[in-house]
C-alpha angles and dihedrals in degrees: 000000000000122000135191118208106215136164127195119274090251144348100268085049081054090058092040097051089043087059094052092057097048098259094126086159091055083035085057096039127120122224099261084060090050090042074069107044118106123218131288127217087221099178146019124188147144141257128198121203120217084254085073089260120145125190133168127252136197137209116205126192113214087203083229121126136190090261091066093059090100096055097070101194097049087047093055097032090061097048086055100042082048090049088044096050084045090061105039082058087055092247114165086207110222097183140024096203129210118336093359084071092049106047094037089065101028086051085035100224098189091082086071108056102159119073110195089297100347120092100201109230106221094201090103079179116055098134098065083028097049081053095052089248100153102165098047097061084051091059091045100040104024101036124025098024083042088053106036076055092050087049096051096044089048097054100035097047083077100060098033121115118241105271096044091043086057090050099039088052092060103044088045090061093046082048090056088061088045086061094034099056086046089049101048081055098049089047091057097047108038109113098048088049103030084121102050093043085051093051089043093056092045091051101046117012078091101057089066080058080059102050097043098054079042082053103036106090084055089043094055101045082062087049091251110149118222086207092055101040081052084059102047101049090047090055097045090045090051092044083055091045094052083048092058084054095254106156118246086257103047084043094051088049093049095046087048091079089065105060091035091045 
């Protein structure tokens, strides 16, 4: 099972969303209450590969919101109660999305792996890497969540205020080392493991299609264009398969899956 880690643009779209769903307690809320509140599996649902296989996938909503960037321990406390809930479902968690993913590597997370009796297992991957499937989990780490990242950050740095688009420079540049280790790897080793990059192309590279529509309505309220974050990941993903040495046609069918996915 794959997850994404999300939050609400912002806190009114919080309230919004909570209303929606029936919360009107949570919908009527003010921040110090959703400073509390812990995180929601919001959605469950299921992708088919071209192959014919199907696997599960899960949206989780950290309850943190934008407004909350300047109180440092609520910010981190809700991407790890977020991370902790993601692996007691048994959630092999694929993407840490919009400011999760931010504040996990600027405040650099790693550093507190136990949350009260949970000790937070950073292999995101275990599936491809329990098979011995190492470049697989490169693909998947080091080059298409690397890149889905370097998109969102591109097209969002723009429209951010002041103090986000501080914040959002320096993580883009530390995201361009994450591809780039992946990528040297994967240079080295292409020819032994072309097939399984293929098939893992084939298997995943539609699941970013997934996560941006699921994506796209938070995206927009922040004048982030889906069109345009398609573009630049596939931009940014092409640029690190030319770098592994893949050929333009063998690039533009791979890419293929992502606008068709």
């Amino acid at each position: 099972m794959f997850g994404l880690i999300g939050h609400s643009s912002s806190f009114a779209q919080a309230q919004e969303k909570a209303r929606e769903l029936g919360l009107e307690e949570m919908a009527e809320a003010d921040m110090l209450a959703w400073c509390s509140a812990p995180p929601q599996l919001l959605e469950t649902f299921q992708v088919t590969s071209r192959t014919g296989k199907t696997i599960e996938g899960t949206y989780i909503d950290s309850c943190f919101v934008p407004e909350m960037l300047s109180r440092f321990k609520t910010a981190t406390r809700k991407v790890q109660n977020a991370m902790e809930m993601a692996q007691k479902q048994g959630i092999n968690v694929t993407a840490l999305g919009g400011f999760t993913s931010i504040i996990f590597e600027n405040y650099d997370l790693s550093k507190f792996q136990q949350i009260r009796n949970t000790t937070l297992e950073w292999q995101r991957f275990t599936t491809a890497l329990e098979a011995g499937k190492v470049p697989t989990c490169l693909l998947i780490q080091a080059l298409l969540i690397e890149a889905f990242a370097i998109s969102a950050y591109h097209i969002y740095i723009p429209v951010a205020d002041p103090f986000a688009r501080k914040i959002t420079e320096g993580v883009v540049k530390d995201e361009y080392t994450h591809l780039n280790y992946g990528q040297e790897w994967l240079k080295a080793n292409l020819e032994s493991c072309r097939e399984e990059l293929e098939q893992a192309n084939r298997d995943n590279l539609p699941l970013i299609r997934r996560m941006l529509d699921q994506v796209a309505a938070d995206a927009a309220v922040l004048h982030m264009d889906k069109e345009d974050l398609i573009e630049d990941f596939l931009i940014a993903y092409q640029e690190a398969l030319t770098e592994i040495g893949f050929s333009t046609r063998e690039i533009a069918r791979m890419a293929a899956a992502a606008l068709v996915g």
